[in-house]
N, C-alpha and C positions, 0 to 999 in steps of 0.2 A: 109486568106479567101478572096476570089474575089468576090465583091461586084453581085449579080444578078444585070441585068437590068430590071425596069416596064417596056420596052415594050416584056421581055417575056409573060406577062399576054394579054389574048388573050376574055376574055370574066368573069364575074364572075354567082357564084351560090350565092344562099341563101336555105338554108332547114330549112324550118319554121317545128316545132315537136308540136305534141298536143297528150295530152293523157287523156282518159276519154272524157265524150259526153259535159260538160262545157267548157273545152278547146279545144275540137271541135267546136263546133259553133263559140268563142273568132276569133279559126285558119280562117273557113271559111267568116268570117266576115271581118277579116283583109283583106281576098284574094279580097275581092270585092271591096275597100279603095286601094288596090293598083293596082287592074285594071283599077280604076277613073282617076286614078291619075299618072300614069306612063308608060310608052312604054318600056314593058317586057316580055317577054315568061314565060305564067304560066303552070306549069306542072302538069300532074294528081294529084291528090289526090290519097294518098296511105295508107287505113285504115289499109294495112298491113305490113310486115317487108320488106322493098326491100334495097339490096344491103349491104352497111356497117350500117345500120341505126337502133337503137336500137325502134324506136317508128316511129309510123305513124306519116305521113310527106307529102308533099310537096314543092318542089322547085323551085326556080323562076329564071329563067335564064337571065342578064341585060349584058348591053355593058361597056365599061370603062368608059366613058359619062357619066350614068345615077348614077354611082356609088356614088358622089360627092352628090347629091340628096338624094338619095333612102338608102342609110346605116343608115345615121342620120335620117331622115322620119322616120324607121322602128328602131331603136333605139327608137326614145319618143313612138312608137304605137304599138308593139310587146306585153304590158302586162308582161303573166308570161311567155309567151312563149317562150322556146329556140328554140335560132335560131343562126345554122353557116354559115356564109360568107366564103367562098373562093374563088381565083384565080382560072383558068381554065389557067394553062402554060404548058400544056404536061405533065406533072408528077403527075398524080394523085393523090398517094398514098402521098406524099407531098402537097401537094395542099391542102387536108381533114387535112391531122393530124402535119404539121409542119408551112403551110402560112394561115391555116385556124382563123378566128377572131370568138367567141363566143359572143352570149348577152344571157343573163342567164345562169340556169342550162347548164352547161357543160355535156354533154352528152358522154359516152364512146364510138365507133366506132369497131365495130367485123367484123370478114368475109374481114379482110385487103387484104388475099390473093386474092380478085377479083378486088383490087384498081392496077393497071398499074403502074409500078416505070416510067415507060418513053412511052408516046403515044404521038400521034399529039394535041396538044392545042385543046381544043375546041370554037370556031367561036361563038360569040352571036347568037340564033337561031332569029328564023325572032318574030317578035312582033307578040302576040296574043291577045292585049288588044287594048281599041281604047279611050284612055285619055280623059277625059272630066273636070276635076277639075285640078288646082295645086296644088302640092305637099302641 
């Protein structure tokens, strides 16, 4: 086996899941702790099923930078919430279910056929928060 290279990783995810209206509000509540606190692209809120994702979610889009930060951050501050981390290297479907790092509940992943075996990396999107607290 040939080692991959980090710098194939081009940007990371996180998809925070919450199910039921208690870990809704937990979910929405984190979201505002880490807009304080971090220079990251938050993405909708999704009360409903979109893509591979078995529960409503939201994902937050960060650079390799912030990674170093913000995993451990949301590690102690997550709760009960599961939540997956992964790399953004072109390979999607990899990416979700082979590089991907879980904190909590492990969640199942369906609807694979719409994850990309091989696309372009995706790019940190531009920041949508404006930090105001440290980590």
């Amino acid at each position: 086996m040939t080692p991959r290279q980090i710098a194939e990783v081009a940007s990371y995810h996180a998809h925070i899941y919450f199910e039921g209206p208690a870990q809704r509000a937990h979910a929405m509540e984190l979201r505002e702790r880490i807009a304080e606190r971090f220079s990251v692209a938050l993405g909708r809120v999704h009360d409903k099923l979109v893509g591979p994702h078995v529960r409503p979610m939201y994902q937050v889009s960060f650079d390799i930078a912030t990674f170093a930060s913000f995993v451990p951050w949301l590690m102690l501050n997550r709760g009960d919430l599961a939540v997956l981390v992964h790399p953004n290297t072109g390979r999607e479907l990899a990416d979700h279910i082979a590089q991907g790092l879980w904190m909590g509940e492990v969640l199942p992943l369906t609807n694979l056929d719409m994850l990309q075996a091989e696309t372009v990396a995706e790019e940190p999107r531009t920041p949508n928060t404006a930090p105001t607290l440290t980590p």
